[in-house]
C-alpha positions in Angstrom: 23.1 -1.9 -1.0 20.5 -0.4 1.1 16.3 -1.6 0.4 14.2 0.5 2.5 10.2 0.3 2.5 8.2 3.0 2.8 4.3 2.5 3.8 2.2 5.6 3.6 -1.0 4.8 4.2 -1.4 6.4 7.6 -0.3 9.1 9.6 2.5 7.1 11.2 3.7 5.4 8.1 3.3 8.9 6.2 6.1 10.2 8.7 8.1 7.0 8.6 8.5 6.9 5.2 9.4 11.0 4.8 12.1 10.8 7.4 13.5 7.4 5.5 14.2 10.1 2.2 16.7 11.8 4.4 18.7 7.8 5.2 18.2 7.5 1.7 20.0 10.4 0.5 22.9 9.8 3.1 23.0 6.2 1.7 23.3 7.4 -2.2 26.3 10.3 -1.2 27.9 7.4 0.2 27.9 5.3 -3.1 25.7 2.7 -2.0 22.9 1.6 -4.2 19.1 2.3 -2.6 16.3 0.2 -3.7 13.1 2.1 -2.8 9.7 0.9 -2.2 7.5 3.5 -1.4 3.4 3.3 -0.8 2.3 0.3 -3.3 5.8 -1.3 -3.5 6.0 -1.8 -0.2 4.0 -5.3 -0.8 4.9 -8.6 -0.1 5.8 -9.8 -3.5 8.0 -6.7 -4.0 10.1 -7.0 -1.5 10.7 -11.0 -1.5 11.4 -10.3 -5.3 13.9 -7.1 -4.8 15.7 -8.9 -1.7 16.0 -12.3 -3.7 17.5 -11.2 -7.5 19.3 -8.1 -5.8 20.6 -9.1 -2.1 20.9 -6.0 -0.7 23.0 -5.6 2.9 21.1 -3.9 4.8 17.3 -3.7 5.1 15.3 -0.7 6.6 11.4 -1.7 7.6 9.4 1.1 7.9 5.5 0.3 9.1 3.3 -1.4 12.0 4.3 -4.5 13.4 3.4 -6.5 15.8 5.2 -9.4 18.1 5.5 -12.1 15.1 5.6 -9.2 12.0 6.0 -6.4 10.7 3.7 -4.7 8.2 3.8 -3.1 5.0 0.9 -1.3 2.5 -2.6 -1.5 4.2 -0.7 -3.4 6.9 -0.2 -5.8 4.8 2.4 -8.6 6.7 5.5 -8.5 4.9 8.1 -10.7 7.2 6.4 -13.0 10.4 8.0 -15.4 12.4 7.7 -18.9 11.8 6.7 -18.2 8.2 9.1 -16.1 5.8 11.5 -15.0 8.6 14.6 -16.8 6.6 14.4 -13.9 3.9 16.2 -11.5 6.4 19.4 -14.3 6.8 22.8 -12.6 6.3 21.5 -9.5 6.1 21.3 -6.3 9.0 17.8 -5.1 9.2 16.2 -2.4 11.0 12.7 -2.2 11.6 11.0 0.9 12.8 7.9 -0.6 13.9 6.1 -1.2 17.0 7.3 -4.9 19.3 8.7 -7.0 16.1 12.1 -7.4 17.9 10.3 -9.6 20.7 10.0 -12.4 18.5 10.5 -11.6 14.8 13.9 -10.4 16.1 14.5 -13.1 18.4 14.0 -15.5 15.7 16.2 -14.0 12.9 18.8 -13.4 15.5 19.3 -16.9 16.0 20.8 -17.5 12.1 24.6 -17.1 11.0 25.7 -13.5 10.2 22.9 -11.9 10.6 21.7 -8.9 13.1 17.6 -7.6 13.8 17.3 -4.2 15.2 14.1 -3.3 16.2 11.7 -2.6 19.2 10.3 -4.8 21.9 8.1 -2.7 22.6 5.2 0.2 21.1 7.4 2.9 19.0 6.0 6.0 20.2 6.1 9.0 17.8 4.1 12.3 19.1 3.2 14.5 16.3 1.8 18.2 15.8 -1.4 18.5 14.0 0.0 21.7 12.2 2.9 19.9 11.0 1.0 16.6 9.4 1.3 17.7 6.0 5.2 18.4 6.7 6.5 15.8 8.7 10.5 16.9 8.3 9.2 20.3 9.9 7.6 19.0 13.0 9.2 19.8 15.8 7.4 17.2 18.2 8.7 14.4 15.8 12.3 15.4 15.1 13.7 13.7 18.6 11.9 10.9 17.6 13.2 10.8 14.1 16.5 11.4 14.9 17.3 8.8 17.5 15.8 6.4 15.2 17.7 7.7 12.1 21.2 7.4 14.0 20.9 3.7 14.2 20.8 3.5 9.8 23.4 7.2 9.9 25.7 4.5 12.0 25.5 1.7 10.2 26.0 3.6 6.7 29.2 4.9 8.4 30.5 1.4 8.7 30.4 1.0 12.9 28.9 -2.5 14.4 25.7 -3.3 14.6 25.7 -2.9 18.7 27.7 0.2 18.4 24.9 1.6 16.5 22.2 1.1 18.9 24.5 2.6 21.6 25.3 5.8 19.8 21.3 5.8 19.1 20.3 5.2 22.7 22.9 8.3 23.7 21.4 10.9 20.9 17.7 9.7 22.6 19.3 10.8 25.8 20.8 13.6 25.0 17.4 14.8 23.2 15.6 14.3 26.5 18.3 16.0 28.4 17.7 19.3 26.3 14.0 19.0 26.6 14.1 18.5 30.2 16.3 21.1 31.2 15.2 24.2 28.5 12.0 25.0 30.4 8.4 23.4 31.6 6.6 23.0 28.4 4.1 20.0 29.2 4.6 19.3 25.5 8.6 18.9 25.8 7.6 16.5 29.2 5.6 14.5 27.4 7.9 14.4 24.2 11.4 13.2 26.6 8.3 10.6 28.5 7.8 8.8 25.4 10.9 9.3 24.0 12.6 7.3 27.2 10.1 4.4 26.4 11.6 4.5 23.0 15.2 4.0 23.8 14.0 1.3 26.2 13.0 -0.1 23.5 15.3 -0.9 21.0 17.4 -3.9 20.8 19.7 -5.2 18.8 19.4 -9.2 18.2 22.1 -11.6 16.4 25.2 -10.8 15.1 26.4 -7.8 17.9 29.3 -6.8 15.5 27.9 -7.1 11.8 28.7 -4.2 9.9 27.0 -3.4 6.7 30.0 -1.5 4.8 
């Protein structure tokens, strides 16, 4: 069972959570149960409530963050460290926000069976303006989407937590080897720039070979 929360207050969370639909259907036409809680669901109360009656495996973050947390609604804090972080015990979680691996991560890392995927560091996205109402179409986005996709695409496939974030870190590179090498766009530059401080980025803390299926 897969919970994913979708936050679309913002720009950022607006892409987040439209990118998360394509994990979602991947998830369903491999039999797995998706619990969804898009814009107002993605609360606090909702998902303490989902993840304690229902127990899914594998939980998909989607929002800002920060060192200790990582946000939900309106920014509202969902999971911190040193407060709720126990809910994610047993359980693989992947949170596509900015720095919540550094100590969120750390933290849940440390209990039994259980694996935090996330960034240590800002998770840079570069949009186009002409694509905001569309973020599936926007071509500046789709590297960034895509690498962070193939961590869920792995784990959904049934490979290891750290295997995961491997395969992820070579589609990043792989990206930024196309951008670099089809011409001198600035806009391509910049894209494989931030993209490199992306993969930098994510970690995978806990269980290194947790699998979800």
């Amino acid at each position: 069972m897969m919970l994913v929360t979708r936050p679309d207050y913002d720009p950022a969370t607006r892409y987040l959570s439209a990118w998360s639909s394509i994990l979602m259907e991947e998830a369903e036409r491999r039999k797995l149960r998706v619990i969804d809680l898009p814009g107002e669901k993605a609360r606090k109360a909702d998902l303490v409530g989902r993840i304690n009656k229902l127990k899914p495996d594998l939980l998909v973050l989607n929002g800002h963050g920060s060192d200790e947390c990582i946000a939900g609604q309106d920014a509202e804090v969902l999971v911190k460290a040193k407060d709720n972080a126990v809910l994610l015990k047993g359980k693989v979680t992947y949170a596509v926000s900015c720095n919540s691996a550094a100590v969120l991560g750390e933290e849940v890392g440390t209990y039994s069976d259980t694996a935090y995927i996330g960034f240590e560091n800002e998770f840079a996205i570069i949009q186009s303006q002409d694509h905001a109402s569309r973020p599936l179409d926007d071509p500046f986005a789709k590297p960034f989407m895509e690498f962070s996709n193939q961590v869920v695409t792995g784990l959904l496939k049934g490979h290891k937590t750290a295997e995961c974030v491997s395969r992820a870190k070579e589609t990043g590179k792989a990206k930024i080897n196309a951008l670099l090498t089809s011409d001198s766009d600035p806009d391509k530059q910049a894209i494989a720039r931030y993209l490199w401080w992306d993969i930098q980025g994510l970690v995978c803390k806990g269980d290194q070979n947790k699998k979800i299926l």
